[in-house]
C-alpha positions in Angstrom: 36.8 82.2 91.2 40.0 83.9 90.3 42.1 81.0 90.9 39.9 79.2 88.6 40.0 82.2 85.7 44.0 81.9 85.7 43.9 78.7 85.7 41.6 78.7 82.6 43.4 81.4 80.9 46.8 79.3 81.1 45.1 76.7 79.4 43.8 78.7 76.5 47.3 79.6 75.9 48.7 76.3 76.3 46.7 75.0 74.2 47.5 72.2 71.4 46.8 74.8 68.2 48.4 77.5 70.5 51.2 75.7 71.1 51.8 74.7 67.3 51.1 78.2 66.2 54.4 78.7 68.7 56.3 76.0 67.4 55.6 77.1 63.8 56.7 80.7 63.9 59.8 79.4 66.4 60.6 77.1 63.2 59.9 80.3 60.6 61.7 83.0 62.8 65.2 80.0 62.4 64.7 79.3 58.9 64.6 83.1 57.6 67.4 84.1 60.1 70.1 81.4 59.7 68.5 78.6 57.9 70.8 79.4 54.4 73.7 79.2 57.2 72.7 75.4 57.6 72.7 75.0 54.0 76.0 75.9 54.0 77.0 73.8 57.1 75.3 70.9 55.5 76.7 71.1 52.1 80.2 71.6 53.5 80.2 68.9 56.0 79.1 66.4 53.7 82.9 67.1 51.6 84.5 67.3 55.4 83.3 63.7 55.8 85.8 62.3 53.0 88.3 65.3 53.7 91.3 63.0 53.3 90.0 61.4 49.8 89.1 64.6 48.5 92.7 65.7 49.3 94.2 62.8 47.8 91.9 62.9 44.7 94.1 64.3 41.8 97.4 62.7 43.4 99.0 59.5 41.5 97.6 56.4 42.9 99.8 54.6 45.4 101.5 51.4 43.5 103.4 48.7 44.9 104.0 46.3 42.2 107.4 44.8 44.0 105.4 44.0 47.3 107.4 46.3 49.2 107.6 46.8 52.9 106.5 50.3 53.9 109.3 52.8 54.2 109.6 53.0 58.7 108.5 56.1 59.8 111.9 57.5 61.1 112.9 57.3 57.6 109.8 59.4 56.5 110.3 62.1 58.8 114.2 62.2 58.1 113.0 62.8 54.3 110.3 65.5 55.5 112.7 67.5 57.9 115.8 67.6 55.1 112.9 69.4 53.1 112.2 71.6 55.6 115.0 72.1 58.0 114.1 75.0 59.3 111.4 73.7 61.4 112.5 71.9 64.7 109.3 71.6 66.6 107.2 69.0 66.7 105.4 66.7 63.8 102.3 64.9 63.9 102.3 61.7 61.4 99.3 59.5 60.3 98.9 56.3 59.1 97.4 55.6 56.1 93.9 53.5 55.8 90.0 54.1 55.6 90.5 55.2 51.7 93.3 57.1 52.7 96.8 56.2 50.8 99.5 58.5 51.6 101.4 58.8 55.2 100.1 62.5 55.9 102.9 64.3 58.1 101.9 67.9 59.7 103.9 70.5 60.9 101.0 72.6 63.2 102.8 75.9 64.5 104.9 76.8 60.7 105.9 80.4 61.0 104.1 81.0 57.8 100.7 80.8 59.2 101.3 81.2 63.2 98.6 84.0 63.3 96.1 81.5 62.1 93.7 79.4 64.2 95.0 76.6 63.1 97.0 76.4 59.7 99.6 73.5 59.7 101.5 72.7 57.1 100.4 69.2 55.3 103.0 66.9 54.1 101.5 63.8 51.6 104.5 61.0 51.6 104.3 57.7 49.8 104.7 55.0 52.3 106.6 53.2 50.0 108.9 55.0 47.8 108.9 57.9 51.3 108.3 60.4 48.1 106.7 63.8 49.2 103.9 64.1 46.9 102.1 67.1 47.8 102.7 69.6 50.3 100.6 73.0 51.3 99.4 74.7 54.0 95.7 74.8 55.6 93.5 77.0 53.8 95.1 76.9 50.1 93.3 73.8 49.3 89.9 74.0 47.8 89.2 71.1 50.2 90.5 72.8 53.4 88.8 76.0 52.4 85.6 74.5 52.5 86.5 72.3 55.9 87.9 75.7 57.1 84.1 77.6 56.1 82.1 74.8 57.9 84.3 75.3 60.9 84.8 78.9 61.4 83.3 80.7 58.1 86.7 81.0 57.3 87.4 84.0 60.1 90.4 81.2 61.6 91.9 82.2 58.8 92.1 86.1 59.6 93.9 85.3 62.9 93.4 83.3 66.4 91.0 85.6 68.3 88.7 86.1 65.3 88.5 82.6 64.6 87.6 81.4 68.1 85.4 83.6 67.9 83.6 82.2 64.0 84.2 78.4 65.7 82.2 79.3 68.8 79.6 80.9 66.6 79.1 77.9 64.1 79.4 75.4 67.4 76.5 77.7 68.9 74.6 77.4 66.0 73.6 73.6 66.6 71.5 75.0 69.4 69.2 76.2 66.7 69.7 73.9 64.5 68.2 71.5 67.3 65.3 73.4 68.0 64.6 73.6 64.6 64.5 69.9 64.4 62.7 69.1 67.2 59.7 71.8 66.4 59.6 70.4 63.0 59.1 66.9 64.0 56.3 68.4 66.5 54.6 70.0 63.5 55.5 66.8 61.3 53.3 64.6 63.7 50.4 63.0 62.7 47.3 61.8 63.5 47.1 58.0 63.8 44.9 57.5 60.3 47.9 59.7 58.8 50.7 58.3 59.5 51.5 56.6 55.8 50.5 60.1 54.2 53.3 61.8 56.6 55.9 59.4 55.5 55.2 59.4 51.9 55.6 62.3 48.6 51.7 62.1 47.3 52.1 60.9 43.8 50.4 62.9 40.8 50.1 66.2 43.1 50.1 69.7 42.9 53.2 71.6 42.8 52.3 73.0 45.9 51.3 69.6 47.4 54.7 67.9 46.3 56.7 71.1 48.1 54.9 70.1 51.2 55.2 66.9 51.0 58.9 67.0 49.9 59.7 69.4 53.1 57.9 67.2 55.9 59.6 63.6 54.6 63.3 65.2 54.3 62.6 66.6 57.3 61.2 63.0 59.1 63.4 61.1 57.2 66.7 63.3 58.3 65.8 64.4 61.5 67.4 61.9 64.2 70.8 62.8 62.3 70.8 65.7 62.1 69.6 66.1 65.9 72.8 64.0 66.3 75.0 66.5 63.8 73.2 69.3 66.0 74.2 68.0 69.3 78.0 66.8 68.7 78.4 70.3 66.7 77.5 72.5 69.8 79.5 70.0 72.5 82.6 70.6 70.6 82.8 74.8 71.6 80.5 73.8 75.1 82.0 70.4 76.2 82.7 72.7 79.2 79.1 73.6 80.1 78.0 69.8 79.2 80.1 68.1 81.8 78.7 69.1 85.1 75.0 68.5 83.0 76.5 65.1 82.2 78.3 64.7 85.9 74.5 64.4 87.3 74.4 61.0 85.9 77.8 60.1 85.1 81.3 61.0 86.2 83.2 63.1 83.5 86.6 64.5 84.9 86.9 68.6 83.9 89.9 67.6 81.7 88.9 64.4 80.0 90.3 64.3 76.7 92.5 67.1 76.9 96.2 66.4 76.4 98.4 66.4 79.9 100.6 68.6 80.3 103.8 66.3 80.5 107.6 67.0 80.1 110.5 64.4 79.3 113.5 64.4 81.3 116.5 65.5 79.5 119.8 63.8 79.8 122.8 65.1 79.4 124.3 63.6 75.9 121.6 61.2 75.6 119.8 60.7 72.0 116.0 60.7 72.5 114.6 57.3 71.5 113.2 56.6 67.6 109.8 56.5 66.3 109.7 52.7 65.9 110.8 52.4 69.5 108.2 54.8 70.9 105.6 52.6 68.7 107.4 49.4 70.6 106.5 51.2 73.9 102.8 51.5 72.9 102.4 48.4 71.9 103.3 46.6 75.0 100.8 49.3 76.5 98.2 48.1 73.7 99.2 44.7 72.0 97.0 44.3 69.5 95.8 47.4 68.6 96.4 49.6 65.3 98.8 52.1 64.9 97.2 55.2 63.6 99.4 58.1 64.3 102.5 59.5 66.1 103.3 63.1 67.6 107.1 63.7 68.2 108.6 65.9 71.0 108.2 69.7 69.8 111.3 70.3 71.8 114.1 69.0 74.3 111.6 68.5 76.7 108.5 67.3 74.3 107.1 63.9 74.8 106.4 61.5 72.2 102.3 60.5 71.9 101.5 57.5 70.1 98.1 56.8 69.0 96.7 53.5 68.4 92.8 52.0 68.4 91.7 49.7 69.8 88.8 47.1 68.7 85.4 48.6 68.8 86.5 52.2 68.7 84.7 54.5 66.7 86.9 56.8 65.9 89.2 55.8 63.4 91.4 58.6 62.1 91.8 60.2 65.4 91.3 57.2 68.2 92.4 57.9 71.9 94.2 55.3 73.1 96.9 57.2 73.5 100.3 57.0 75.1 102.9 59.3 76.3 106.4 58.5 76.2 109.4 60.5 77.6 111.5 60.7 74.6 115.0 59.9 76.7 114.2 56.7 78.8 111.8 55.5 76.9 109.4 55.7 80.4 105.4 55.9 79.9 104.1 59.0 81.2 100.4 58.7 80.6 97.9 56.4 79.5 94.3 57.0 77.6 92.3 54.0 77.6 88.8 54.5 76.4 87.8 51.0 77.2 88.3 52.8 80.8 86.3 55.9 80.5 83.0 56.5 82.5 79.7 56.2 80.4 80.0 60.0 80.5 83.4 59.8 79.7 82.5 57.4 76.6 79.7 60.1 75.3 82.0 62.8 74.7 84.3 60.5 73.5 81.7 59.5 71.0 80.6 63.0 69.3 83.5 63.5 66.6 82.8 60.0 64.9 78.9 61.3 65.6 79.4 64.0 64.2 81.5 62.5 61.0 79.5 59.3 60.7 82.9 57.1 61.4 80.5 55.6 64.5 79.0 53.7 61.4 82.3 53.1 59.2 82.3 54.2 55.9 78.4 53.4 55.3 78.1 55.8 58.1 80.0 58.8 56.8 78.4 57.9 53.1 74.9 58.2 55.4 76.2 61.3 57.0 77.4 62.9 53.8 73.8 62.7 52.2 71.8 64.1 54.8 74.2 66.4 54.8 72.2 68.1 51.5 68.9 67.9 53.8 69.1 71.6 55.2 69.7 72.5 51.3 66.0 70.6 50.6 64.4 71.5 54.0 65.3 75.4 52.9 64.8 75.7 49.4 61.1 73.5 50.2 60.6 76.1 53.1 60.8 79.1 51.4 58.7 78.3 48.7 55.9 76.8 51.3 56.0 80.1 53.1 55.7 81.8 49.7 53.1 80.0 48.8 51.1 80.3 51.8 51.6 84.2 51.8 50.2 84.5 48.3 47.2 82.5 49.4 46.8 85.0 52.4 47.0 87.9 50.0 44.7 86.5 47.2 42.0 85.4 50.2 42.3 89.3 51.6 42.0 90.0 48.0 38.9 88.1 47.9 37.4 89.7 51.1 37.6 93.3 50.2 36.2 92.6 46.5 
């Protein structure tokens, strides 16, 4: 009898309206805590998604009427370091491409901002003329103060420790911004009969009507990307905790994608090899594929890395077929071949041009950068639903007591 009673009782509570009652104030209690955060994650990634562009914007378009060759990059870099000969570490240079003009050269540890998170110095170069253009450091850029706010809230800024911490906050965030899509969709669900009226904005309706409406088709309509932007968003401060989840059915190594830690081998009196022969290296390594960007040896016993992708890569600012290169013999220390990885491997390899929209080219970060105003629409059509519903409540109590 009592075994039968519990059992009851459980399902009273588990019931369908129970259960949506649940999902409904779990979807409220996310929306009035840290649903304007979203906004402002949304807004900002969709200008993080053309960061380059943006950056480029008000520069003078790249000309070349005289059908040039591009200036090699040795000869860039020798122009960079006579501007700045003070720093002797290490300089990361990409290619241009994907809307992108200018050879952008960075300088990542500059004394100026070494107390930052992560503040290099960025060096615009015409790849013909090997002109700087524009040069500045993270964070005094309109466009890198809003990349900087959707990936810290601008505490990297303030100095390392803070900003790990603001960049583990904002990547733990996509935890409820996941839940908050999956209980919306549960609540979105329709009957069978209803399923045209859930997917459409009722014409001619109330204001009222048209908020609700407005709410549950942005919501449908964005959902599966943003569960996507959600997901990519948490793994990159928790890869760590999702690797043994993603070990159980496939085999991720604890240090995939990680840079080696690799040394070249000095010589005594020898020269370190050039950029175009470290590129000649890594293209015996991956014929074929295009160059995308070079790191050169931050010091006597730094290691070239040279960066090419491969067809089918997703990724194409930052691909990781990589290769290491002692900058003396010439001798290739390490090898990243995604066309090798695991299928685990491959999924964590996936989430930055996930989390971008590069997995889909440009039509894919042009997707990615629209939905990007759905959290704006999903809050602003929230707010005034749950206003409106309270009214109601009060005017009905109203109506009781009279």
């Amino acid at each position: 009898m009592d075994k039968k009673l519990n059992l009851s009782n459980f399902q009273r509570v588990f019931t369908r309206k129970n259960f949506r009652k649940f999902c409904l104030n779990v979807h409220l209690v996310i929306a009035l805590t840290v649903g304007f955060v979203f906004v402002i994650l949304g807004l900002t990634g969709s200008c993080n998604a053309f960061y380059y562009e943006l950056q480029e914007l008000d520069l003078p378009a790249v000309t070349n009427a005289n059908q040039a060759q591009p200036r090699s990059l040795d000869d860039i870099l020798q122009t960079v370091k006579a501007a700045h000969p003070q720093r002797t570490g290490g300089w990361s240079i990409m290619l241009p491409g994907y809307l992108s003009d200018y050879v952008w050269v960075e300088y990542r540890t500059p004394e100026e901002t070494i107390d930052k998170l992560y503040a290099p110095l960025e060096i615009l170069v015409d790849p013909y003329t090997g002109i700087i253009v524009d040069q500045h450091f993270w964070g005094q850029t309109l466009v890198s103060l809003v990349y900087e706010l959707h990936a810290t809230f601008l505490t990297g800024l303030v100095n390392k420790k803070i900003g790990q911490i603001g960049f583990d906050v904002v990547c733990f965030l996509g935890i409820f911004l996941f839940i908050s899509c999956l209980s919306g969709l549960y609540l979105w669900w329709p009957r069978t009969r209803k399923l045209k009226q859930a997917l459409t904005v009722k014409q001619h309706a109330s204001r009222e009507r048209f908020v609700f409406d407005l709410h549950k088709t942005t919501g449908f309509y964005s959902s599966v990307l943003l569960l996507v932007i959600a997901f990519s968003g948490f793994s990159f401060g928790y890869s760590d905790y999702l690797k043994p989840l993603v070990n159980i059915f496939s085999t991720v190594k604890a240090d995939h994608l990680k840079t080696p830690s690799l040394k070249s081998t000095p010589v005594p009196e020898a020269q370190a090899i050039s950029i175009t022969q470290a590129i000649v290296i890594a293209d015996k390594v991956f014929p074929g594929a295009e160059l995308r960007s070079i790191g050169t040896p931050e010091s006597t016993e730094g290691v070239y890395m040279v960066a090419k992708k491969q067809a089918g890569e997703a990724n194409s600012r930052a691909p990781r077929s990589k290769v290491w290169i002692d900058q003396y013999s010439g001798r290739v220390l390490a090898i990243q071949n995604p066309s090798e990885f695991t299928a685990g491997g491959t999924l964590f390899n996936l989430m930055w041009p996930l989390h971008d929209g590069q997995v889909l080219g440009l039509p894919g970060r042009i997707l990615w950068c629209i939905v990007g105003f759905a959290p704006l629409v999903l809050y602003v059509t929230g707010i005034l639903r749950w206003l409106q519903k309270r009214r109601a409540k009060r005017l009905n109590a109203m109506r009781r007591n009279a």
